[in-house]
Each structure stands twice: as structure tokens, then as C-alpha cells.
N, CA, C and O atoms as a GROMACS GRO file, in nm:
protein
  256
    1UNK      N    1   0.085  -0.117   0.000
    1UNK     CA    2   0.000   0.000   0.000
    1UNK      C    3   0.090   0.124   0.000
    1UNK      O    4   0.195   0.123   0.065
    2UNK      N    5   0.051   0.233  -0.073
    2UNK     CA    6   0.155   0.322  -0.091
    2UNK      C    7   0.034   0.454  -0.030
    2UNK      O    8  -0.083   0.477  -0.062
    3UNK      N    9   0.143   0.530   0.082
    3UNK     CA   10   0.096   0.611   0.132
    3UNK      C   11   0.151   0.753   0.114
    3UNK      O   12   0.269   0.777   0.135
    4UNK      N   13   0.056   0.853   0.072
    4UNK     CA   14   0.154   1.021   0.037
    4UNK      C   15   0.094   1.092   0.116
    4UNK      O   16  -0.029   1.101   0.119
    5UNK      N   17   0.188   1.162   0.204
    5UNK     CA   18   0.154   1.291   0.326
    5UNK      C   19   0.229   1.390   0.318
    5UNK      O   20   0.348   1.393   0.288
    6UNK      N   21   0.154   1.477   0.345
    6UNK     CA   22   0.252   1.615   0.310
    6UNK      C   23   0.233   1.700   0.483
    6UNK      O   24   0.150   1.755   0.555
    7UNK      N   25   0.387   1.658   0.475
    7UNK     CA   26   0.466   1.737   0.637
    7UNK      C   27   0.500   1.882   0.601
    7UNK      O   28   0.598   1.923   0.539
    8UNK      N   29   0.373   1.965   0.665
    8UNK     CA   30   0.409   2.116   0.625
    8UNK      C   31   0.580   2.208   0.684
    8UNK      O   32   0.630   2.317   0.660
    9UNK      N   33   0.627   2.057   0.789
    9UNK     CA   34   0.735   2.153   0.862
    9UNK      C   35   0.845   2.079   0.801
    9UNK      O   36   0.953   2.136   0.786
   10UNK      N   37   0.832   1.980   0.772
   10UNK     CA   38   1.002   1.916   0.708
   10UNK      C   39   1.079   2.020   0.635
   10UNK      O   40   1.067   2.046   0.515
   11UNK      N   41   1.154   2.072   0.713
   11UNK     CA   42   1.239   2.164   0.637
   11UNK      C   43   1.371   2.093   0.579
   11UNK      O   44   1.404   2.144   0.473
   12UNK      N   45   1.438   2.008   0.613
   12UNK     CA   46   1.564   1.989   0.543
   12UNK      C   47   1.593   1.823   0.532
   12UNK      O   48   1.500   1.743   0.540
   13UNK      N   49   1.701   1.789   0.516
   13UNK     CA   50   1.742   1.623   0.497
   13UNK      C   51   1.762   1.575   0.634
   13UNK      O   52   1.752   1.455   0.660
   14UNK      N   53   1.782   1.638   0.698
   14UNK     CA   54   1.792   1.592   0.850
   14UNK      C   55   1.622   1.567   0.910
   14UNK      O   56   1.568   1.473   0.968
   15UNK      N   57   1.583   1.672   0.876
   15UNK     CA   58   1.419   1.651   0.896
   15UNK      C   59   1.339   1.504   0.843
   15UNK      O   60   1.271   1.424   0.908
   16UNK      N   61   1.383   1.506   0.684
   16UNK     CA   62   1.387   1.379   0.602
   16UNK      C   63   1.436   1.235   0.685
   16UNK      O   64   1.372   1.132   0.706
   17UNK      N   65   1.536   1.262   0.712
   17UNK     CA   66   1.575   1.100   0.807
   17UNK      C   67   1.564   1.130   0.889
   17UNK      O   68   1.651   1.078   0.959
   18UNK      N   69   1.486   1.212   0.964
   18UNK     CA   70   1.411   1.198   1.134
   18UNK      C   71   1.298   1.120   1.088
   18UNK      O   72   1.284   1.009   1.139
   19UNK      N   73   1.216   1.158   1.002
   19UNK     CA   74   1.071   1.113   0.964
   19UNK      C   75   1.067   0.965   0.892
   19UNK      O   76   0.959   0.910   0.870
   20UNK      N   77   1.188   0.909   0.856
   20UNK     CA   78   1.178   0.802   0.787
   20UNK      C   79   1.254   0.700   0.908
   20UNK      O   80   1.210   0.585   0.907
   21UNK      N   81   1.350   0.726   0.999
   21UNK     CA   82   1.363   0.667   1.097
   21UNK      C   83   1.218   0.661   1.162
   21UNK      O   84   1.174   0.548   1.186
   22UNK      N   85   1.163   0.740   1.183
   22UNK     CA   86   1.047   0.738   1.288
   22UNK      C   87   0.912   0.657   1.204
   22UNK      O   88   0.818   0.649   1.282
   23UNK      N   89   0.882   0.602   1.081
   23UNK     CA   90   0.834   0.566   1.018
   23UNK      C   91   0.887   0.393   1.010
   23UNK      O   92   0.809   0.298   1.024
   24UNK      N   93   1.027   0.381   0.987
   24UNK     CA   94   1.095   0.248   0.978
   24UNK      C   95   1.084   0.171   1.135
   24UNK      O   96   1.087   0.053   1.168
   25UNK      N   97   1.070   0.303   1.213
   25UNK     CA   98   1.108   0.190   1.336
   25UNK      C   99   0.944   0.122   1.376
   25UNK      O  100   0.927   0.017   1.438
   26UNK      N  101   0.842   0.206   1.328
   26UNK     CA  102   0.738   0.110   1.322
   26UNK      C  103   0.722   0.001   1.206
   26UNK      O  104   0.653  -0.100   1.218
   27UNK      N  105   0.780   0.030   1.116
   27UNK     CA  106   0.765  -0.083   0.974
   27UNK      C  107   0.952  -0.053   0.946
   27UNK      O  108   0.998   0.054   0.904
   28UNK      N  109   1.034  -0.181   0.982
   28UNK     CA  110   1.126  -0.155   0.906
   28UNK      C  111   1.150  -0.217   0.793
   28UNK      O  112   1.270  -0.226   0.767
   29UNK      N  113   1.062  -0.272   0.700
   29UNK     CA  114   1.008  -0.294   0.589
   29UNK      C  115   0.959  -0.217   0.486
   29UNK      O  116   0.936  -0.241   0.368
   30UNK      N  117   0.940  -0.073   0.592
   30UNK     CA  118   0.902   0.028   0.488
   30UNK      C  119   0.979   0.102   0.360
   30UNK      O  120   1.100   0.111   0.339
   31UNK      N  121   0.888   0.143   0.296
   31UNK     CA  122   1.002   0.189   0.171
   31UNK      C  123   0.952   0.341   0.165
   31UNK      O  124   0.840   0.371   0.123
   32UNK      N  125   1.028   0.415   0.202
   32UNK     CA  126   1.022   0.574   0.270
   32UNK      C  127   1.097   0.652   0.210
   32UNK      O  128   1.217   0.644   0.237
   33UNK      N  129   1.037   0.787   0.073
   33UNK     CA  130   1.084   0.862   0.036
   33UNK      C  131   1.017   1.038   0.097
   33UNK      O  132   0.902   1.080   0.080
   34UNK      N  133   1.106   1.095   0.151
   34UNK     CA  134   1.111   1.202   0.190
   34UNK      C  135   1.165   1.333   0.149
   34UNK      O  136   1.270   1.353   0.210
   35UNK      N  137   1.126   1.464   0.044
   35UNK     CA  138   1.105   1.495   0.009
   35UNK      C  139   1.093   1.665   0.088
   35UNK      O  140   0.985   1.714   0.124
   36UNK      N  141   1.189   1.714   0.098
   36UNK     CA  142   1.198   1.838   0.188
   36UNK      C  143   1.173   1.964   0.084
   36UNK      O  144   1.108   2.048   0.146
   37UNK      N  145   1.196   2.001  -0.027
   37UNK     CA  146   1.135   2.052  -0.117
   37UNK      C  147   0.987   2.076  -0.134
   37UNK      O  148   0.938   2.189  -0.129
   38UNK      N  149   0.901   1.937  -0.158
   38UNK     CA  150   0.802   1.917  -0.173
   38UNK      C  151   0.709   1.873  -0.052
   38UNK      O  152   0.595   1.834  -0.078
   39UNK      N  153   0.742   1.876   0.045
   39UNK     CA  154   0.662   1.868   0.201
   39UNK      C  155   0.621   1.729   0.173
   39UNK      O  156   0.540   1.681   0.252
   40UNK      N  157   0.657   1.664   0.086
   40UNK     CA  158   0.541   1.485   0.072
   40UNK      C  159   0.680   1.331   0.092
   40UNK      O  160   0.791   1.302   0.047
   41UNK      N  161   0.611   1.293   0.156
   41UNK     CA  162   0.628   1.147   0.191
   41UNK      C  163   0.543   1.009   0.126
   41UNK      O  164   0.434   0.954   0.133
   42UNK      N  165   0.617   1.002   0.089
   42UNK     CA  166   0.608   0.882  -0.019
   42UNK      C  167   0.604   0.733   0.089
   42UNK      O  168   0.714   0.712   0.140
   43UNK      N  169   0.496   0.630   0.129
   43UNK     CA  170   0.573   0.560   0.220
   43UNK      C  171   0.486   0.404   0.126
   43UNK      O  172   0.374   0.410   0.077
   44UNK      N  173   0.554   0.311   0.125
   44UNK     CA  174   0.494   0.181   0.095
   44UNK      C  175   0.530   0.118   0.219
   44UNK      O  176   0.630   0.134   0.288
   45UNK      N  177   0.440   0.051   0.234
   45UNK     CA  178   0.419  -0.009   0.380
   45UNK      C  179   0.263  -0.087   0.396
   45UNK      O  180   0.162  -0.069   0.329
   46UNK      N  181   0.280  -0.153   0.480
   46UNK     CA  182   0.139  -0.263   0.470
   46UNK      C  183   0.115  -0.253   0.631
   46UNK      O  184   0.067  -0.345   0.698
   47UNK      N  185   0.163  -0.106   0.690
   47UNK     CA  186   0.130  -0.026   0.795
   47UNK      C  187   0.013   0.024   0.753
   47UNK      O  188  -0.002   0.060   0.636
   48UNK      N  189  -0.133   0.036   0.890
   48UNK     CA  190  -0.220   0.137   0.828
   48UNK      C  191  -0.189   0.308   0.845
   48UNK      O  192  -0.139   0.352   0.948
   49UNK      N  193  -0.215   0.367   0.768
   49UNK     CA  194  -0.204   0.510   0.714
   49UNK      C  195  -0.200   0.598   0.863
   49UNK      O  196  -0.118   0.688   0.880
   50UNK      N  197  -0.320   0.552   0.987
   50UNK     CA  198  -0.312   0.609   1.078
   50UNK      C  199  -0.186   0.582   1.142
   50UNK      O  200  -0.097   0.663   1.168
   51UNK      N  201  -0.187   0.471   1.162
   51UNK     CA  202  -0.011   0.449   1.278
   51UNK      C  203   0.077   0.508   1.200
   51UNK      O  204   0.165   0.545   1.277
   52UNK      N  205   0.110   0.546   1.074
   52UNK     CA  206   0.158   0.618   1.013
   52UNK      C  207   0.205   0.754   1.031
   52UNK      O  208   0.320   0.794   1.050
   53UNK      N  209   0.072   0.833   1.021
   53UNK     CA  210   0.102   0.946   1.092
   53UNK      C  211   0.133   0.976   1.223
   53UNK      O  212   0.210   1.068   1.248
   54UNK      N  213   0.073   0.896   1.325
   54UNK     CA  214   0.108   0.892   1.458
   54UNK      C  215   0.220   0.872   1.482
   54UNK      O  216   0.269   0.918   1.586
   55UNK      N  217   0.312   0.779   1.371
   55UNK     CA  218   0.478   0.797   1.384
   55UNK      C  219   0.545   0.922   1.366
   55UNK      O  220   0.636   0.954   1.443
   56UNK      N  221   0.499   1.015   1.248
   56UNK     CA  222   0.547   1.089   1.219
   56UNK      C  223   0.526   1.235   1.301
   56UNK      O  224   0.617   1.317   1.303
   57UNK      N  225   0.408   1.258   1.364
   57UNK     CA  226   0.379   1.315   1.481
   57UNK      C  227   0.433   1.321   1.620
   57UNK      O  228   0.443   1.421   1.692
   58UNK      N  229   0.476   1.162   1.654
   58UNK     CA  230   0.520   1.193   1.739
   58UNK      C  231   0.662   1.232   1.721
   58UNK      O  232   0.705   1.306   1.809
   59UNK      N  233   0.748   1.197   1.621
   59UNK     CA  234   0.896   1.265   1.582
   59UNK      C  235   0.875   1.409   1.601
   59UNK      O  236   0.962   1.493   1.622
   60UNK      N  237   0.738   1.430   1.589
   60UNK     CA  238   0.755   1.622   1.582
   60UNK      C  239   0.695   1.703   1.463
   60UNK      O  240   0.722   1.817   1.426
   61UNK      N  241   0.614   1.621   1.420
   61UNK     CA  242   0.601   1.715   1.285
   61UNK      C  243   0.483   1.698   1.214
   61UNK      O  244   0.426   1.589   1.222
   62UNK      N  245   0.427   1.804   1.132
   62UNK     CA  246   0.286   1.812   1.158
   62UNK      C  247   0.224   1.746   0.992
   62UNK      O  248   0.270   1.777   0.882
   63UNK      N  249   0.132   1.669   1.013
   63UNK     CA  250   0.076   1.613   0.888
   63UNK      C  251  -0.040   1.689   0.842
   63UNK      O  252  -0.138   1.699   0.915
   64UNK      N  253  -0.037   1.738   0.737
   64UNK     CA  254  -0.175   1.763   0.648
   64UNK      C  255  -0.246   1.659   0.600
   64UNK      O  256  -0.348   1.678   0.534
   0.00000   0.00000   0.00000
């Protein structure tokens, strides 16, 4: 299942592998492209969409 969210605060590549660590350590199976330019996260994962964001939330950062 391929999931796209757009993190209005990801500002840089460090931001990028905060959010994909914090994504992998619930699925480290996941396949996680992050995208600091374009605020969107790309995630394939057979995680549902909510625990998803709740990963990425709790790293700090806000989902649209």
C-alpha cells in the first residue's frame, strides 16, 4: 500500500531521516521517500495510514 503525506514543517534532509527513521522503526520494511522541497512522503508499507502518521507526529512534525 503506498501512502503520500505532506509534512508542512520538514524543512531539510535531517528533517527527512528523522521522519523516515520514525516511520521504519514502526515498519522496518518500509520503503520511505522524503522529500523536503516538496513537504510529501512517499511511504509503501502494509502499515495502516493512521499508525503512520502517529509515527510521524510523534517525531515532531505536523501532517496535512
Amino acid at each position: 500500500m503506498t501512502i503520500e503525506l505532506t509534512v508542512s514543517n520538514m524543512a531539510c534532509s535531517a528533517c527527512s531521516n528523522t521522519i523516515t527513521h520514525a516511520i521504519q522503526s514502526i515498519d522496518p520494511a518500509a520503503s520511505v521517500q522524503a522529500d523536503p522541497k516538496t513537504k510529501l512522503v512517499v511511504v509503501e508499507t502494509q502499515t495502516p495510514e493512521a499508525t503512520v502518521k502517529e509515527a510521524i507526529v510523534a517525531a515532531g512534525y505536523a501532517v496535512a
